[in-house]
LOMI-971020 format. One record per residue (C-alpha): residue number from 1; residue in three letters; x, y, z. Coordinates in nm, 3 decimals, always signed. Layout:
<pts>
(NUM,'ALA',(X,Y,Z))
...
</pts>
This chain:
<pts>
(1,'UNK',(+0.145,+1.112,+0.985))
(2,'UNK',(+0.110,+1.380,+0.763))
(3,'UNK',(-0.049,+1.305,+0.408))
(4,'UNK',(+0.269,+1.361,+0.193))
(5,'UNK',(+0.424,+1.162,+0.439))
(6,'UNK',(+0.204,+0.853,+0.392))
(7,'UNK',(+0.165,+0.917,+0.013))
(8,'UNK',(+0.557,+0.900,-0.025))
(9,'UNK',(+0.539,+0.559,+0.188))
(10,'UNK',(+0.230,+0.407,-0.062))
(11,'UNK',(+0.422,+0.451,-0.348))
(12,'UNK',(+0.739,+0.281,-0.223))
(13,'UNK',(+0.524,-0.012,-0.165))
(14,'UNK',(+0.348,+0.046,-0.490))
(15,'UNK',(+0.727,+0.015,-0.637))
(16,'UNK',(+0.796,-0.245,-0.427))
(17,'UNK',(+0.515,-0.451,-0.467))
(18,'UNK',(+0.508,-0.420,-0.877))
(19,'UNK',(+0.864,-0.578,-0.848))
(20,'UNK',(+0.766,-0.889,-0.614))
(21,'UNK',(+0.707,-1.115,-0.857))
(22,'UNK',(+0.500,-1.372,-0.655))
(23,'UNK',(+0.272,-1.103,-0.490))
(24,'UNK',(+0.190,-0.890,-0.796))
(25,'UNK',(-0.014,-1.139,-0.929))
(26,'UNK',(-0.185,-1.180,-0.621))
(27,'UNK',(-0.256,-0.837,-0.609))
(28,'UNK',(-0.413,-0.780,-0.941))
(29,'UNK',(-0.641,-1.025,-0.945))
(30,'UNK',(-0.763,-0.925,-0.552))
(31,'UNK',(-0.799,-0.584,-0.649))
(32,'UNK',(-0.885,-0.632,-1.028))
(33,'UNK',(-0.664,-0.382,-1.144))
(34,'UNK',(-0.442,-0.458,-1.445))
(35,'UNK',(-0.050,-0.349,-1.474))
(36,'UNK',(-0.113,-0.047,-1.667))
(37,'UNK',(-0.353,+0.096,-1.361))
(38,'UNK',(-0.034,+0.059,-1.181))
(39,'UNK',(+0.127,+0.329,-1.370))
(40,'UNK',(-0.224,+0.541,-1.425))
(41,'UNK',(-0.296,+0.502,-1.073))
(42,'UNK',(-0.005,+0.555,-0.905))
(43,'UNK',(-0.115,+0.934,-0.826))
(44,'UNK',(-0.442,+0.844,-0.697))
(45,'UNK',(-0.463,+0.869,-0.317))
(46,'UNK',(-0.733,+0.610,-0.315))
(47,'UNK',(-0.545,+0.326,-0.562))
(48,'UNK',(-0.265,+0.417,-0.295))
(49,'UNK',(-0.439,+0.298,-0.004))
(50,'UNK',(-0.601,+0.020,-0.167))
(51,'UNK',(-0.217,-0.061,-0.163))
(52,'UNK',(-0.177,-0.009,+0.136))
(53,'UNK',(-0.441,-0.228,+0.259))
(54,'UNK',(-0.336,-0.523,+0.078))
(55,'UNK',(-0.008,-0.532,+0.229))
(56,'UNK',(-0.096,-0.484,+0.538))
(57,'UNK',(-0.312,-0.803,+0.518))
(58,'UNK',(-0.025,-1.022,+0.609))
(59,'UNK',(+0.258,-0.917,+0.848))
(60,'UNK',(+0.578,-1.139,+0.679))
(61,'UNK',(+0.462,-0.858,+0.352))
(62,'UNK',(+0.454,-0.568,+0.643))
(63,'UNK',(+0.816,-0.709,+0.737))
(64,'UNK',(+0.955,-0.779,+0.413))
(65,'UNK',(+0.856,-0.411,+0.256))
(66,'UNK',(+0.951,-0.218,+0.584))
(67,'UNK',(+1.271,-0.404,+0.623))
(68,'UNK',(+1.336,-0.316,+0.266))
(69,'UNK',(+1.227,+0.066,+0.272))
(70,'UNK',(+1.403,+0.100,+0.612))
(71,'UNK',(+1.053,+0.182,+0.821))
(72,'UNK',(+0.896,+0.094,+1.165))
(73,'UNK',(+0.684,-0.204,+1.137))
(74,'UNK',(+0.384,+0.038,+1.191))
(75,'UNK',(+0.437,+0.280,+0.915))
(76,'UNK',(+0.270,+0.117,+0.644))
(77,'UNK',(-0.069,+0.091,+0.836))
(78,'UNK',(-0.028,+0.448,+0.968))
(79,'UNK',(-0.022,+0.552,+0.637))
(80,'UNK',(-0.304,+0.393,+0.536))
(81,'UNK',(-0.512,+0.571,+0.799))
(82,'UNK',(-0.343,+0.919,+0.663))
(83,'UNK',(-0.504,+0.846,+0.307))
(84,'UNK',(-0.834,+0.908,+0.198))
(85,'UNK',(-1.096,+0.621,+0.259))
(86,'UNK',(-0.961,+0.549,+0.640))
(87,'UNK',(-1.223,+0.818,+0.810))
(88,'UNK',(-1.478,+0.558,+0.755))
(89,'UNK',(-1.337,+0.253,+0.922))
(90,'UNK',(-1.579,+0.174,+1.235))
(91,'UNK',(-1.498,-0.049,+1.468))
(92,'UNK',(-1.751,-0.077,+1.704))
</pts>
């Protein structure tokens, strides 16, 4: 996935999470940003993937935002890895 590609994708669940009332809240006070950083941050490659990352914690959020966007299950994580940040996940 190219990184436009997965940029475009972080920001429709940026949209889409700032308008789920019941995860929102969730999300701020996991990540410790505020509402405002939602706007300020919304360019940033690396508040994207943090994004990213929370959503794909829990596959009914994967679901619900890809069934709502119209995208494959596995887009969401694949554009995590696109981002900066995901070079450095080791799994061995």
């Amino acid at each position: 996935m190219s990184p436009d590609r997965a940029e475009h994708i972080a920001i429709a669940a940026l949209i889409w999470l700032s308008t789920n009332e019941e995860l929102l809240p969730v999300f701020l006070g996991s990540s410790g940003a505020s509402a405002q950083d939602l706007r300020a941050q919304a360019e940033s490659p690396a508040f994207l993937a943090s994004v990213l990352e929370f959503i794909t914690m829990d596959d009914t959020w994967v679901m619900t935002f890809c069934d709502a966007e119209g995208l494959k299950y596995e887009d969401p994580l694949m554009a995590r890895y696109a981002l900066p940040g995901a070079e450095a996940v080791h799994w061995t």
